[in-house]
PDB file of N, CA, C and O in Angstrom:
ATOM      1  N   UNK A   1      19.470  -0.418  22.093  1.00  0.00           N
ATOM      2  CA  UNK A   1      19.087  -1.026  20.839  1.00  0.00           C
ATOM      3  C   UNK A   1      19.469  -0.123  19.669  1.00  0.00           C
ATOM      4  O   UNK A   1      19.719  -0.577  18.552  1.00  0.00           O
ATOM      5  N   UNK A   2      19.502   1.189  19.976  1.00  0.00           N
ATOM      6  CA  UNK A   2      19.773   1.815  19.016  1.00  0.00           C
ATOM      7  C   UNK A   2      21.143   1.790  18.373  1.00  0.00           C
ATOM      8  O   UNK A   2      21.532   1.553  17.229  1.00  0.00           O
ATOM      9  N   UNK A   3      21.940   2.231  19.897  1.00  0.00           N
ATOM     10  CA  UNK A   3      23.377   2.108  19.455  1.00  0.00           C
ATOM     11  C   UNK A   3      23.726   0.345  18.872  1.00  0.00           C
ATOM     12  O   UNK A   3      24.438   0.533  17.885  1.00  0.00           O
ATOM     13  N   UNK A   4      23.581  -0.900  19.007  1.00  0.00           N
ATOM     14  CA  UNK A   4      23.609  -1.927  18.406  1.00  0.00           C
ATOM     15  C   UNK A   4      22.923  -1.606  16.793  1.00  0.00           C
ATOM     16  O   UNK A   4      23.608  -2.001  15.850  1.00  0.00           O
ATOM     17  N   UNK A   5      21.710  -0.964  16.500  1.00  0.00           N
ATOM     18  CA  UNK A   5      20.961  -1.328  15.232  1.00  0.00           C
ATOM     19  C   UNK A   5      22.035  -0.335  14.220  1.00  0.00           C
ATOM     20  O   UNK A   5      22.376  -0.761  13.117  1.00  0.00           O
ATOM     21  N   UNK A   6      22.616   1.307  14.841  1.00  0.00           N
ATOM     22  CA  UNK A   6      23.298   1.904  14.374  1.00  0.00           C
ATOM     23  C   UNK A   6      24.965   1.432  13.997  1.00  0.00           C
ATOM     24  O   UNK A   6      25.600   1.920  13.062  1.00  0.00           O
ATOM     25  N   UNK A   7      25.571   0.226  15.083  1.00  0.00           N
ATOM     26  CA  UNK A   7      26.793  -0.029  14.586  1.00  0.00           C
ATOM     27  C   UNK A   7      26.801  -0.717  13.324  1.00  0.00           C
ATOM     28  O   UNK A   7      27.443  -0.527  12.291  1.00  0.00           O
ATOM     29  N   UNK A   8      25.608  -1.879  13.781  1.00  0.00           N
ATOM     30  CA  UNK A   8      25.398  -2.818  12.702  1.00  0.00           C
ATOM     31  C   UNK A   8      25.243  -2.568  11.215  1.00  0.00           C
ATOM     32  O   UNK A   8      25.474  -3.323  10.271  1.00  0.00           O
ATOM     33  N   UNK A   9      24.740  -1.170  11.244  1.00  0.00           N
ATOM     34  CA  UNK A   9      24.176  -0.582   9.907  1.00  0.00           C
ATOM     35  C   UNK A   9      25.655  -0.170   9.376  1.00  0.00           C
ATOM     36  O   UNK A   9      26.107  -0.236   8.233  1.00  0.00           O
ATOM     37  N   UNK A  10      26.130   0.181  10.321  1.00  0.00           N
ATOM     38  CA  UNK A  10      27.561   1.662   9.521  1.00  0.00           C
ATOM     39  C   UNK A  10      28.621   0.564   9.649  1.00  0.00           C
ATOM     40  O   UNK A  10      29.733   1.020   9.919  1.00  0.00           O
ATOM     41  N   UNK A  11      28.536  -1.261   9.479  1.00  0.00           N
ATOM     42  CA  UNK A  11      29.648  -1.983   9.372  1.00  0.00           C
ATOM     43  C   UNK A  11      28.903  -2.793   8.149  1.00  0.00           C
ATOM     44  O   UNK A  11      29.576  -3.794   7.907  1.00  0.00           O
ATOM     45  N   UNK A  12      27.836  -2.718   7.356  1.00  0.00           N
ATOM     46  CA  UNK A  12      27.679  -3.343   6.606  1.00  0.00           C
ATOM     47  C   UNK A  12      26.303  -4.223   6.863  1.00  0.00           C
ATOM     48  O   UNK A  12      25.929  -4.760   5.820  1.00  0.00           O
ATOM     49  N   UNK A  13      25.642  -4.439   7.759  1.00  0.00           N
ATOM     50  CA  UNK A  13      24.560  -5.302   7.986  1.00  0.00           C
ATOM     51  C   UNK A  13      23.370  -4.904   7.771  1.00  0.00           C
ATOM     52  O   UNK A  13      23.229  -3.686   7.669  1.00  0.00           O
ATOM     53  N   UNK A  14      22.409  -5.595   7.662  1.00  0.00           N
ATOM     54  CA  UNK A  14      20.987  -5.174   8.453  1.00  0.00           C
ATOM     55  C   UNK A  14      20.445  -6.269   9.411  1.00  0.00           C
ATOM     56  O   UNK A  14      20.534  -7.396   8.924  1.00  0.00           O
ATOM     57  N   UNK A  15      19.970  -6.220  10.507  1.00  0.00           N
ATOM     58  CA  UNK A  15      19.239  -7.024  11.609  1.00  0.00           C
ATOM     59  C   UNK A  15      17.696  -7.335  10.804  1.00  0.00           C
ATOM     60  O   UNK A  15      16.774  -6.575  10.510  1.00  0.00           O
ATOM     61  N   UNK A  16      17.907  -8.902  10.597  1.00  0.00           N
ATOM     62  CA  UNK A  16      16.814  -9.367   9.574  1.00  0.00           C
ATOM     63  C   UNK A  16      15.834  -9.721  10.654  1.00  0.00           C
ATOM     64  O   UNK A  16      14.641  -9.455  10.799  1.00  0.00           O
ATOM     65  N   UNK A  17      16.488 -10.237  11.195  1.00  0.00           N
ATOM     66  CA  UNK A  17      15.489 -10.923  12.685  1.00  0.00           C
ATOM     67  C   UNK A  17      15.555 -10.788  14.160  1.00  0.00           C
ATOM     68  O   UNK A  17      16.760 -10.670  14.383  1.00  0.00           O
ATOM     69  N   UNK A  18      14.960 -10.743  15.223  1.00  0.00           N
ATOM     70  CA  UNK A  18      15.736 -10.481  16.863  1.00  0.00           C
ATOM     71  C   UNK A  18      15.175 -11.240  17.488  1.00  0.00           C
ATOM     72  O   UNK A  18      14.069 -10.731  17.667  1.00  0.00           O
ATOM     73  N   UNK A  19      15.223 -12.650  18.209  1.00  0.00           N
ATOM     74  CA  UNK A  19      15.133 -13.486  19.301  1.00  0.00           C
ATOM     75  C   UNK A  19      15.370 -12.639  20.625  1.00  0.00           C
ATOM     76  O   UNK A  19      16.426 -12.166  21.047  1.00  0.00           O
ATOM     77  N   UNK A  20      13.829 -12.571  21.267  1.00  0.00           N
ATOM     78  CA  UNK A  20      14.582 -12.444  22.836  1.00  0.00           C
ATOM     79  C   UNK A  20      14.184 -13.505  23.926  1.00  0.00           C
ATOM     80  O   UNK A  20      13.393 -14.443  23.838  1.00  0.00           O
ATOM     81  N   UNK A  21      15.026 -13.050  25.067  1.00  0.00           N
ATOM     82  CA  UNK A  21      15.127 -14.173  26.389  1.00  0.00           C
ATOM     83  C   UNK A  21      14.960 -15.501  26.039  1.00  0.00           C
ATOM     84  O   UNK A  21      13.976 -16.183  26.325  1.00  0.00           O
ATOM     85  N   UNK A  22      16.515 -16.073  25.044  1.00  0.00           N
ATOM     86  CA  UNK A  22      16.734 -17.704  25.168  1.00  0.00           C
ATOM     87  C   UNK A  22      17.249 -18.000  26.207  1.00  0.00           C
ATOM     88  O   UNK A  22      17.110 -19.205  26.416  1.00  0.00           O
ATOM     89  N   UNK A  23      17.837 -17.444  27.049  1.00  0.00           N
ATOM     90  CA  UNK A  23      18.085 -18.244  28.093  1.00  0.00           C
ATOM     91  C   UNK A  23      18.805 -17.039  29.016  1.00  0.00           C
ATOM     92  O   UNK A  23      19.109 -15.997  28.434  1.00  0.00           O
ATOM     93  N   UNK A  24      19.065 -17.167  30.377  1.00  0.00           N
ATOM     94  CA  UNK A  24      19.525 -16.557  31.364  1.00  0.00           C
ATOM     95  C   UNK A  24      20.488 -16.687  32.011  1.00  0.00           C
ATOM     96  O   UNK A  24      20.826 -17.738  32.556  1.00  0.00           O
ATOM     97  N   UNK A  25      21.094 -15.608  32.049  1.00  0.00           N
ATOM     98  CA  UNK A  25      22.509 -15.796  32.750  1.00  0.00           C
ATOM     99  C   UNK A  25      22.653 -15.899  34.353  1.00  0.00           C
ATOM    100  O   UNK A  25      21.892 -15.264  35.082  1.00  0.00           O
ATOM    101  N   UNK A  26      23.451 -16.554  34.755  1.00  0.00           N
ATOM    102  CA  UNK A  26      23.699 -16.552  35.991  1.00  0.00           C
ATOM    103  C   UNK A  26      24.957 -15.862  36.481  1.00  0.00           C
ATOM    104  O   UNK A  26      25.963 -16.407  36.937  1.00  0.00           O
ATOM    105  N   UNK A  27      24.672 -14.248  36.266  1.00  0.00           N
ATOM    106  CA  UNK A  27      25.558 -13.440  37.097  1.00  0.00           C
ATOM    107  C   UNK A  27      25.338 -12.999  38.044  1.00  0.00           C
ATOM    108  O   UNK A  27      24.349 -12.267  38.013  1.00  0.00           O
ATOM    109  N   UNK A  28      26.009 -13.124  39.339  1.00  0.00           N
ATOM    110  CA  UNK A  28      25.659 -12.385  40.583  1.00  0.00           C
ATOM    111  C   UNK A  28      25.424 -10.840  40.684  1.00  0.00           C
ATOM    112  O   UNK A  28      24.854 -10.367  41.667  1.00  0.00           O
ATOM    113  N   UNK A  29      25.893 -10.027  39.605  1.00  0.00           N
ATOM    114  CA  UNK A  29      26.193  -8.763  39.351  1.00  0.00           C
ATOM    115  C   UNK A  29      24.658  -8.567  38.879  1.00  0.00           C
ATOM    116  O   UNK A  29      24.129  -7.737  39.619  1.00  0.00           O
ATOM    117  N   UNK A  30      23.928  -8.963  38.077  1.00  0.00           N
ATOM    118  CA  UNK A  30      23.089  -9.189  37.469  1.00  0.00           C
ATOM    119  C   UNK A  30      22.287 -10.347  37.227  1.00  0.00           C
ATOM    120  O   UNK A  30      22.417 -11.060  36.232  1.00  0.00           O
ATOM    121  N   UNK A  31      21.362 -10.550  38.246  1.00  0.00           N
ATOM    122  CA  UNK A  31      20.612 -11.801  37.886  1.00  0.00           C
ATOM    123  C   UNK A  31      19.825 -11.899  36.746  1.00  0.00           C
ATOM    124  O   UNK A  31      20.018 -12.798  35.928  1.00  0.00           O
ATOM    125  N   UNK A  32      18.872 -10.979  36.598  1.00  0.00           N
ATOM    126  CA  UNK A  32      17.709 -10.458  35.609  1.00  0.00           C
ATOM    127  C   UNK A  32      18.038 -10.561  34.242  1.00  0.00           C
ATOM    128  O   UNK A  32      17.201 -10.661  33.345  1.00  0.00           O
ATOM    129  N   UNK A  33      19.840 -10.523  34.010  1.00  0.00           N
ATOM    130  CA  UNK A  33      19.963 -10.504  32.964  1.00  0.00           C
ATOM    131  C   UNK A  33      19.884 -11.849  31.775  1.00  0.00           C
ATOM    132  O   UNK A  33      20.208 -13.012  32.015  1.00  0.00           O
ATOM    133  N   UNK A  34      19.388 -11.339  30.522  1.00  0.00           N
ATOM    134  CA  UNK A  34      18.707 -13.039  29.991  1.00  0.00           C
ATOM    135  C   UNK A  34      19.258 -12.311  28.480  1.00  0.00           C
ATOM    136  O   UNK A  34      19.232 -11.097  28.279  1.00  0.00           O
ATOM    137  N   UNK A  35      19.763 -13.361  27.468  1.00  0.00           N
ATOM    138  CA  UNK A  35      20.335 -13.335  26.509  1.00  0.00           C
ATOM    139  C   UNK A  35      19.364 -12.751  25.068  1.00  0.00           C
ATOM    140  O   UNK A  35      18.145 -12.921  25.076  1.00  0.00           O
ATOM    141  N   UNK A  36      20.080 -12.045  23.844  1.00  0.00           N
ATOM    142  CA  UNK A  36      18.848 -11.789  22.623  1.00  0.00           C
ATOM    143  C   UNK A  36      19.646 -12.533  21.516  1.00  0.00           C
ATOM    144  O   UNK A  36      20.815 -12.906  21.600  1.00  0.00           O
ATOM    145  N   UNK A  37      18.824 -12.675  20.489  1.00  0.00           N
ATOM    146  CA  UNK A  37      19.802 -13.345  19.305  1.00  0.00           C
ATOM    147  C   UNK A  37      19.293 -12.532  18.047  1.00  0.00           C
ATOM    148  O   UNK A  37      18.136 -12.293  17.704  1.00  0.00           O
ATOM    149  N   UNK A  38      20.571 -12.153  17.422  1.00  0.00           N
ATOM    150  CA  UNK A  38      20.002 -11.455  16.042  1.00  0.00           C
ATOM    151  C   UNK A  38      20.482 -11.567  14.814  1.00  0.00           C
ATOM    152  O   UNK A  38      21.635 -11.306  14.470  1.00  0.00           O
ATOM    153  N   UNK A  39      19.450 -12.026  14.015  1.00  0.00           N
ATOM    154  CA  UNK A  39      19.790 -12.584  12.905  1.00  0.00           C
ATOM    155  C   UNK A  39      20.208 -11.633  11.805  1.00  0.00           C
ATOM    156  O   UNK A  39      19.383 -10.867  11.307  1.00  0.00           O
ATOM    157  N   UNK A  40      21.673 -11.671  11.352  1.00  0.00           N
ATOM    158  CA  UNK A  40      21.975 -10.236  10.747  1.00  0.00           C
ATOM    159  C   UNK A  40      22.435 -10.263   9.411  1.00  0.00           C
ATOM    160  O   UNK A  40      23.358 -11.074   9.346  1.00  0.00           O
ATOM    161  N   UNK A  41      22.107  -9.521   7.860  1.00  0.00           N
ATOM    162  CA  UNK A  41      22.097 -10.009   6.620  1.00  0.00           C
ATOM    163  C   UNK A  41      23.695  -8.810   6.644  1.00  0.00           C
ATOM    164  O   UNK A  41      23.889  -7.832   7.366  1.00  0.00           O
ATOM    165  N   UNK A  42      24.680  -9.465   5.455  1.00  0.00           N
ATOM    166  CA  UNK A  42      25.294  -8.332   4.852  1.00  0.00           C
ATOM    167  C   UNK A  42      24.831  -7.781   3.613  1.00  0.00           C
ATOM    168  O   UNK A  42      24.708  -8.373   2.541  1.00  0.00           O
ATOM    169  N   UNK A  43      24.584  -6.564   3.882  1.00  0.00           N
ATOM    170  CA  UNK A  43      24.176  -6.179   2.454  1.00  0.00           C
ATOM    171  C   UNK A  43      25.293  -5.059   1.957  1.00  0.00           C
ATOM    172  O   UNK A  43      24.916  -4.338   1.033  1.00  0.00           O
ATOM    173  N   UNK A  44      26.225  -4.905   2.317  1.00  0.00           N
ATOM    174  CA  UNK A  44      27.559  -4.087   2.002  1.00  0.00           C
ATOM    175  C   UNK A  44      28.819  -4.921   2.542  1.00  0.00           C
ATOM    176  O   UNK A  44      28.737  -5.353   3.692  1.00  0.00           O
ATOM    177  N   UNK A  45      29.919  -5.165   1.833  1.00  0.00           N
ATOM    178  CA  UNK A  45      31.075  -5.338   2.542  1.00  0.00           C
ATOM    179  C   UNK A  45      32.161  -3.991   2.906  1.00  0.00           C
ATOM    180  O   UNK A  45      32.788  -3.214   2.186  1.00  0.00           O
ATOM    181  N   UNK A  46      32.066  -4.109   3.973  1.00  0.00           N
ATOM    182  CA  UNK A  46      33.336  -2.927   4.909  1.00  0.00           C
ATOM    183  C   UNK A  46      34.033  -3.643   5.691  1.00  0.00           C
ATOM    184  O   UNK A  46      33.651  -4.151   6.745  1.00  0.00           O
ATOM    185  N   UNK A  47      35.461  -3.735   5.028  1.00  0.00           N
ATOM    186  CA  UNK A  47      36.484  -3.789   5.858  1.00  0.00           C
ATOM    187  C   UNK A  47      36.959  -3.406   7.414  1.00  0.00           C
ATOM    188  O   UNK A  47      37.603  -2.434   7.809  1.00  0.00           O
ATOM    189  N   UNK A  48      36.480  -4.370   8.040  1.00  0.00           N
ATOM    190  CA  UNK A  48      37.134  -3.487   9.632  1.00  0.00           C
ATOM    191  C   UNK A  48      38.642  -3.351   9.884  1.00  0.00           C
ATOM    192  O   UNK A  48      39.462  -4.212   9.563  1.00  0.00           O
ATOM    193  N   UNK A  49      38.905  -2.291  10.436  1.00  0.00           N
ATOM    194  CA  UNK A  49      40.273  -1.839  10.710  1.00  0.00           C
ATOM    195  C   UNK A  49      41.248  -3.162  11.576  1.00  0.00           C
ATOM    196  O   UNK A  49      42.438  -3.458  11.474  1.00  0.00           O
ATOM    197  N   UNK A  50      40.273  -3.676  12.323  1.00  0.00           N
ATOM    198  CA  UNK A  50      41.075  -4.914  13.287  1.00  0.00           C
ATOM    199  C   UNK A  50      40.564  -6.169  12.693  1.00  0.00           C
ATOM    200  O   UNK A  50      40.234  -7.110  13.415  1.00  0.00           O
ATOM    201  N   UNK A  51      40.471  -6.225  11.143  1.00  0.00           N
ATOM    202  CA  UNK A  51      39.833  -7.282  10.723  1.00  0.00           C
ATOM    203  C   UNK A  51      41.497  -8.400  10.356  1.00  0.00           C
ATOM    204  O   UNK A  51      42.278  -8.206   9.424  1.00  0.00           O
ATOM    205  N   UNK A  52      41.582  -9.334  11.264  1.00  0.00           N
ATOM    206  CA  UNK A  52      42.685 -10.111  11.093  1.00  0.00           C
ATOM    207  C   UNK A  52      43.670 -10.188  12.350  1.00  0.00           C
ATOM    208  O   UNK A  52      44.592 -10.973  12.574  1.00  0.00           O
ATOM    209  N   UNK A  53      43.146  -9.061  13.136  1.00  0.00           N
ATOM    210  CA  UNK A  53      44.027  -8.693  14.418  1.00  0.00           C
ATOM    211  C   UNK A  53      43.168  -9.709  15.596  1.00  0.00           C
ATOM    212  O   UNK A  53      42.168 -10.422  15.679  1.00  0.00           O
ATOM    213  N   UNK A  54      44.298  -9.229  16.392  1.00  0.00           N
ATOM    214  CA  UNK A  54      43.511  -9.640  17.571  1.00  0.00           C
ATOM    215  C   UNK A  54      42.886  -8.715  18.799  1.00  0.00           C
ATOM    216  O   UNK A  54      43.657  -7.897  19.300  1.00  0.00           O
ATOM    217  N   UNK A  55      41.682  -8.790  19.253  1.00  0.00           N
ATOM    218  CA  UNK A  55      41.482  -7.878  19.787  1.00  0.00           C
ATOM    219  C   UNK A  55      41.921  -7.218  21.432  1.00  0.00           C
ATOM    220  O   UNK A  55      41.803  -7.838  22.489  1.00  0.00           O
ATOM    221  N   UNK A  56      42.315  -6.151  21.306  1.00  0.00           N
ATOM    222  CA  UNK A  56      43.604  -5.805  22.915  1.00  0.00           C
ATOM    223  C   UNK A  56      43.142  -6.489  23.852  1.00  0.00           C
ATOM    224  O   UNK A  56      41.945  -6.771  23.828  1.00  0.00           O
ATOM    225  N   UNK A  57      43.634  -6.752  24.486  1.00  0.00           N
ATOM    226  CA  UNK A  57      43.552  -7.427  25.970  1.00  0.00           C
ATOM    227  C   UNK A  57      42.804  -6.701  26.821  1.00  0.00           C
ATOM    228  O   UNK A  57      42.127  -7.389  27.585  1.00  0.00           O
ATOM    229  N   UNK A  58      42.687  -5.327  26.960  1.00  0.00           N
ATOM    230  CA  UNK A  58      41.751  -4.461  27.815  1.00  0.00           C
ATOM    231  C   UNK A  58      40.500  -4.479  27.634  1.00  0.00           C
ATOM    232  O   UNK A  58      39.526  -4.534  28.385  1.00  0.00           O
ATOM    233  N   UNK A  59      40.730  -4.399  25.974  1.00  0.00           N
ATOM    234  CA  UNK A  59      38.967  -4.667  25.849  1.00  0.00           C
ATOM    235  C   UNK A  59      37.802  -5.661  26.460  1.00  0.00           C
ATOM    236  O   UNK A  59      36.586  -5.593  26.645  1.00  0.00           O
ATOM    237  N   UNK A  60      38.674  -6.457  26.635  1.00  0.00           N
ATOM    238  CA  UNK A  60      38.102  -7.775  27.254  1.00  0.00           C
ATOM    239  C   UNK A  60      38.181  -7.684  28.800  1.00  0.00           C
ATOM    240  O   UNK A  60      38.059  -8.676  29.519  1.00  0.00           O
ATOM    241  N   UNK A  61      38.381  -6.505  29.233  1.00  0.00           N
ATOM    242  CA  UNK A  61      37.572  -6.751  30.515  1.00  0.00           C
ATOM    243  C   UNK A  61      36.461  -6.562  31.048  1.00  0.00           C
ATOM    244  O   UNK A  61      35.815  -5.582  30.678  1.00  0.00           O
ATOM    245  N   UNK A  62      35.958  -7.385  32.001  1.00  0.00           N
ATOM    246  CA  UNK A  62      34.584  -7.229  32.469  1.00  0.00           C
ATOM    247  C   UNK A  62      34.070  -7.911  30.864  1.00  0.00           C
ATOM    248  O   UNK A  62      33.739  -6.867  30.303  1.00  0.00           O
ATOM    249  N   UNK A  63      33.901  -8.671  30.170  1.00  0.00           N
ATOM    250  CA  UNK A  63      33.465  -9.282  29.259  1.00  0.00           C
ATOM    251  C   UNK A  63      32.739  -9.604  29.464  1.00  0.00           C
ATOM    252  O   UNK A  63      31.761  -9.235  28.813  1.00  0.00           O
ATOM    253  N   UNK A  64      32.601 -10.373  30.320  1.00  0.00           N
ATOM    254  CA  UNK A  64      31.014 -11.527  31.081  1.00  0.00           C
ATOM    255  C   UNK A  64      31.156 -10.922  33.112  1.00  0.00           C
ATOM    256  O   UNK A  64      31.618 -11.391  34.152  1.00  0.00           O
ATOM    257  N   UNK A  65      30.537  -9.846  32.736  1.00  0.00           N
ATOM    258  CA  UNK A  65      30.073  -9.499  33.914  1.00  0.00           C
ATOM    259  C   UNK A  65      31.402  -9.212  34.780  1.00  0.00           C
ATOM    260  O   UNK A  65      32.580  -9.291  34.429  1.00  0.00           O
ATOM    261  N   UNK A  66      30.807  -8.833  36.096  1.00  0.00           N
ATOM    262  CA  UNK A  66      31.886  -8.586  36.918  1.00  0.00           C
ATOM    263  C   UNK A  66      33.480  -9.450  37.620  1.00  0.00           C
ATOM    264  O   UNK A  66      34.489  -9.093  38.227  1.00  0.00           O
ATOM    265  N   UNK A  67      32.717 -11.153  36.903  1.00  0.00           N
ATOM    266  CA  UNK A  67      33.807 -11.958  37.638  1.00  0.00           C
ATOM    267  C   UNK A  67      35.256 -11.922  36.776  1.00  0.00           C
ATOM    268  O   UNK A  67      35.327 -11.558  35.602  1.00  0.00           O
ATOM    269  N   UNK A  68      36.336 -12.348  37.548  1.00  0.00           N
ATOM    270  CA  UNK A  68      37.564 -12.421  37.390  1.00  0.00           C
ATOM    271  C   UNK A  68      38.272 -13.747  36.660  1.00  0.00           C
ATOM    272  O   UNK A  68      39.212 -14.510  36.884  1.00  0.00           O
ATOM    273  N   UNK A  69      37.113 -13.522  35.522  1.00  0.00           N
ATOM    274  CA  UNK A  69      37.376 -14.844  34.819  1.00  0.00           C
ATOM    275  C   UNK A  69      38.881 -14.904  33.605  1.00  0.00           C
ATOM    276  O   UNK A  69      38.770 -14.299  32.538  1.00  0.00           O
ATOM    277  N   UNK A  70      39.561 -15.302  33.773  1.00  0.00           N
ATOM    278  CA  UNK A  70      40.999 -15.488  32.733  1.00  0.00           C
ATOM    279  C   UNK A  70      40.096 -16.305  31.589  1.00  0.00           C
ATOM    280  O   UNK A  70      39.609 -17.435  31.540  1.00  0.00           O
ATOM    281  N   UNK A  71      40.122 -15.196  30.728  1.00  0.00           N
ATOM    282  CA  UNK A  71      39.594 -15.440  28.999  1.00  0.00           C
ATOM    283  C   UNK A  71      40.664 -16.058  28.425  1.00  0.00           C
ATOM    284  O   UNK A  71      41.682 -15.545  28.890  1.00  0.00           O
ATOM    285  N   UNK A  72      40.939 -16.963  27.593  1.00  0.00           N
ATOM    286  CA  UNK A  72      42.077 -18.032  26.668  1.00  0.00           C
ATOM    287  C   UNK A  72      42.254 -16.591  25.895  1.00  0.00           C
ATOM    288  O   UNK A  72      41.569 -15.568  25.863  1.00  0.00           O
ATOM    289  N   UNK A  73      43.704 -17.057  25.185  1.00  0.00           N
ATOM    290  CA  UNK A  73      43.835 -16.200  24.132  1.00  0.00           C
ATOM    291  C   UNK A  73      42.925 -16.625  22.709  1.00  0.00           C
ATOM    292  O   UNK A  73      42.436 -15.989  21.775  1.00  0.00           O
ATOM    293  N   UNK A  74      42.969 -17.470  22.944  1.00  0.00           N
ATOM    294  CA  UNK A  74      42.317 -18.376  21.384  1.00  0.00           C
ATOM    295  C   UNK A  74      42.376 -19.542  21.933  1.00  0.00           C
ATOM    296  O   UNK A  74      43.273 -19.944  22.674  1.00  0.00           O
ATOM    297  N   UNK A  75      40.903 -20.437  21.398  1.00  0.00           N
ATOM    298  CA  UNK A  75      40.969 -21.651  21.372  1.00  0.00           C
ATOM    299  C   UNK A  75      41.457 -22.842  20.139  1.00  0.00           C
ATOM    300  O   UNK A  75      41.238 -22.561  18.961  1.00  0.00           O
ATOM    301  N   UNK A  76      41.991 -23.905  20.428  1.00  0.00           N
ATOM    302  CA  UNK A  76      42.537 -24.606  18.844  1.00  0.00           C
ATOM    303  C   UNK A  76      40.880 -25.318  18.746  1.00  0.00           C
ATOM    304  O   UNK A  76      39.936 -25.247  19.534  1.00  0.00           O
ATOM    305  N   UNK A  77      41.023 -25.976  17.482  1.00  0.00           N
ATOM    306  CA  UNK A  77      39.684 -26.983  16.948  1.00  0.00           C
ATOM    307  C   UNK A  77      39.679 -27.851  17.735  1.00  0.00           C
ATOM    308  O   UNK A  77      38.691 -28.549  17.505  1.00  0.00           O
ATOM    309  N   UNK A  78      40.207 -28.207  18.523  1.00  0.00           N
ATOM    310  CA  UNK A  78      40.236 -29.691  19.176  1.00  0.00           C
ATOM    311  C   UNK A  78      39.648 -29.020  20.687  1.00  0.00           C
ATOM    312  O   UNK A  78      39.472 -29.719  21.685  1.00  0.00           O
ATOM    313  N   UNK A  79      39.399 -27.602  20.638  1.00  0.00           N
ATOM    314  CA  UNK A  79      38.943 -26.876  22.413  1.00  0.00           C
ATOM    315  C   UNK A  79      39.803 -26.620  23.356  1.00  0.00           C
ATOM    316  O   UNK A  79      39.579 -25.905  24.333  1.00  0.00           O
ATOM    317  N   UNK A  80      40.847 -27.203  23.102  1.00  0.00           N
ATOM    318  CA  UNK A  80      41.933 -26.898  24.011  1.00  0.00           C
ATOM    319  C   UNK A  80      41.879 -25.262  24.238  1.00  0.00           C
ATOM    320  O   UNK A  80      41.477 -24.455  23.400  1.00  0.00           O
ATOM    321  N   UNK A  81      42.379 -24.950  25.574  1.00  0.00           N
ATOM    322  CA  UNK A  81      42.342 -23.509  25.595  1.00  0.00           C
ATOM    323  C   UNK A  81      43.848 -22.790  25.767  1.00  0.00           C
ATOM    324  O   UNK A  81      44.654 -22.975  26.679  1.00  0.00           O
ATOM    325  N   UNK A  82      43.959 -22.004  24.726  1.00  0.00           N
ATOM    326  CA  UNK A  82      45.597 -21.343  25.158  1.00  0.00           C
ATOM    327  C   UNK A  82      45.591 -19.783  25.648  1.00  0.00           C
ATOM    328  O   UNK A  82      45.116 -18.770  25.134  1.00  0.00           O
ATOM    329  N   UNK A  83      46.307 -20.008  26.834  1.00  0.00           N
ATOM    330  CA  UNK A  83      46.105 -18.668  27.661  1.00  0.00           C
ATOM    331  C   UNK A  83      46.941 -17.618  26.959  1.00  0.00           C
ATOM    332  O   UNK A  83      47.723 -17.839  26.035  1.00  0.00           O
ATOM    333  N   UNK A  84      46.674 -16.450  27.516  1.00  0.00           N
ATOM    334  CA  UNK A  84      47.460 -15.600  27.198  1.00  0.00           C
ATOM    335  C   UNK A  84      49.166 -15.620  27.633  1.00  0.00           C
ATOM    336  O   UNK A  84      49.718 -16.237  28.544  1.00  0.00           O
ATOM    337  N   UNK A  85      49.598 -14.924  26.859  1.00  0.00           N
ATOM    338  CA  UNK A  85      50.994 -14.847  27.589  1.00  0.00           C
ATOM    339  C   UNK A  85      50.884 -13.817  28.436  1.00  0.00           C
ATOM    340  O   UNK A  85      50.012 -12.957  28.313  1.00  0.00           O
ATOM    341  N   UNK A  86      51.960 -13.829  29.569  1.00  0.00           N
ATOM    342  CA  UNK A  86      52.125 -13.006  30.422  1.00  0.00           C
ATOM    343  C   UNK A  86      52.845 -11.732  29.625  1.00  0.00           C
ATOM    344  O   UNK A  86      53.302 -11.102  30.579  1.00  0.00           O
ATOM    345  N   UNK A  87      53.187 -11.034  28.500  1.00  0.00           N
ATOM    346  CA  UNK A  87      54.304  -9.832  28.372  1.00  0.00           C
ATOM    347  C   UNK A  87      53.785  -8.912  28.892  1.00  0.00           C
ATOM    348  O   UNK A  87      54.371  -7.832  28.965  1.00  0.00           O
TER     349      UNK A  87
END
């Protein structure tokens, strides 16, 4: 919690509000695990460095738990999902 309340602060926010356990995930890796929601004000604007980019492909692993799920690159408005390219 800390490291979350500390990023949030040093990118511009404050955490106005925190919802916990709306609902639960169904990971085999982790059953126990159950979702928080936080309601977050800007009270500074800071530019992020990858603000417009896209974020690397590595980062996104293990995203949602341990499975071997193929994340879209981006979805269009209509939901369609477009995969990554292979380069």
């Amino acid at each position: 919690m800390y490291n979350i309340q500390k990023f949030v602060i040093n990118n511009g926010y404050t955490i106005s509000e925190m919802l916990c356990g709306l609902h639960k995930y169904h990971l085999p890796d982790n059953p126990i695990l159950a979702s928080g929601y936080f309601v977050m004000e800007r009270v500074r604007y800071i530019q992020h460095p990858w603000s417009n980019s896209l974020v690397p492909r590595e980062y996104l692993k293990r995203f949602y738990g341990d499975n071997e799920i193929e994340l879209p690159h981006y979805i269009e408005e209509n939901g369609d999902l477009i995969p990554w390219k292979n380069e």
